[in-house]
N, C-alpha and C positions, 0 to 999 in steps of 0.2 A: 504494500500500500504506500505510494508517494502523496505527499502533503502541499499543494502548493498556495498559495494565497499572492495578490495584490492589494496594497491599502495608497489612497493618497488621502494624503493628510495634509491638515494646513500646517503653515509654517508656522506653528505655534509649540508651546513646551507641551501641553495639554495631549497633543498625538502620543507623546513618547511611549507614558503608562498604556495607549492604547495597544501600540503596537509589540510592549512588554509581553501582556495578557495574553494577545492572541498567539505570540511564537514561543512564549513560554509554557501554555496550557499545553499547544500541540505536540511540543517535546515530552512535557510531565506524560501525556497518554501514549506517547510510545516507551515508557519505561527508561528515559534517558537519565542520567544521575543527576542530582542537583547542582555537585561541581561543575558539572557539563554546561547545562542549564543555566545556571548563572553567569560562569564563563560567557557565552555565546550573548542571554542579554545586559552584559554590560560591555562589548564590543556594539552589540546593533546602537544601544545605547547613545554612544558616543559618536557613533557613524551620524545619529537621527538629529543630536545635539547641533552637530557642526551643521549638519541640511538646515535647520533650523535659524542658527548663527549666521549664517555665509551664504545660502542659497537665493539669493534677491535675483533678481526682479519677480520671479514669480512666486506666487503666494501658497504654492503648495508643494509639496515635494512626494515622493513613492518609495514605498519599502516593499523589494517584490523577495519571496523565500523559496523555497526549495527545501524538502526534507525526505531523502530517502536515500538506498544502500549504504547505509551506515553513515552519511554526511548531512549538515545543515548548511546552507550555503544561500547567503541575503545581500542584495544588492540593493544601497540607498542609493538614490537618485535625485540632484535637485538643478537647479537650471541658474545654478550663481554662475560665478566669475568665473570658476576651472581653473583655480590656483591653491596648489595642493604644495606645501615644502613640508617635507618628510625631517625632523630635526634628527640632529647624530646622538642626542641624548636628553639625558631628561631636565628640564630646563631646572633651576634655582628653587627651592622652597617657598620663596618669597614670590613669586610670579605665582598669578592667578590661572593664568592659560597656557596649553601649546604643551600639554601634555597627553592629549584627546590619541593621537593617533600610535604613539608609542602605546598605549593602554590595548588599544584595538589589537597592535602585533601582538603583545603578550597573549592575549586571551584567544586569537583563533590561529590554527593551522597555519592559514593562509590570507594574504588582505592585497589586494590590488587596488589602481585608481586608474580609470579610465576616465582623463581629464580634455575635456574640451575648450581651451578661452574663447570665453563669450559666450559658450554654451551650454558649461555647467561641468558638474564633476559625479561619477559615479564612483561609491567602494563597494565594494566587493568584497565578502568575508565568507569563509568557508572554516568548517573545524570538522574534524572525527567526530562521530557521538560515542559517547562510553558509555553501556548498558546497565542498569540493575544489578545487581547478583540477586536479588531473589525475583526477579521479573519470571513470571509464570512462563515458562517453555513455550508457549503455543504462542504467546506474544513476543516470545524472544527471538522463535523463527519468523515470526511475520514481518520484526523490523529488519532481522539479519534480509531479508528478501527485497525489504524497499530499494 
């Protein structure tokens, strides 16, 4: 069974918990671990934060997912600038921001940015899912399948 969902959301902080709920529930119903789970939303998290921050001129932005054969894999999408600088570490304690996308590598597999100027920026995050140990067999082959 693959999971897939589209949400556009406004450019508001108000989306984030929305899109928390519904990619965090869908994981809990495949028996994904909490670690996992959390992991993954507090990379979308941070993906949904910056769409939010940085995504202007337009007033909405999309979180589209993917969940199946063992991977979770979420692309935000928002139609800002499309200027993406990747820092080489983790900025001062003292600074408020510009720690968003180092958090994001920590927490998934993989993160790419397909950056457009003028047209916007998409990331792209993918991670393993790590299963239950007590996930009931019959759900543990049904995700092992997605």
């Amino acid at each position: 069974m693959d999971i897939e969902f589209s949400l556009a959301l406004p450019r508001e902080a108000v989306g984030i918990p929305m899109v928390r709920r519904v990619l965090g529930d869908s994981l809990r119903s495949l028996h994904v671990t909490e670690n996992c789970v959390s992991d993954i939303l507090l990379a979308v998290s941070e993906a949904c934060g910056n769409a939010v921050r940085y995504g202007g001129p337009a007033n909405r932005y999309q979180v589209e997912a993917a969940i199946g054969c063992g991977r979770c894999d979420v692309r935000v999408i928002d139609r800002g600038r499309g200027l993406v600088r990747v820092p080489e570490h983790y900025p001062s304690h003292d600074l408020e921001n510009g720690r968003g996308i180092l958090i994001m590598q920590a927490m998934v597999d993989e993160i790419f940015f397909d950056i457009a100027p003028g047209r916007g920026t998409t990331v792209h995050l993918s991670k393993r899912l790590d299963l239950e140990e007590d996930a009931s067999e019959p759900g543990r082959r049904e995700l092992a399948s997605v």
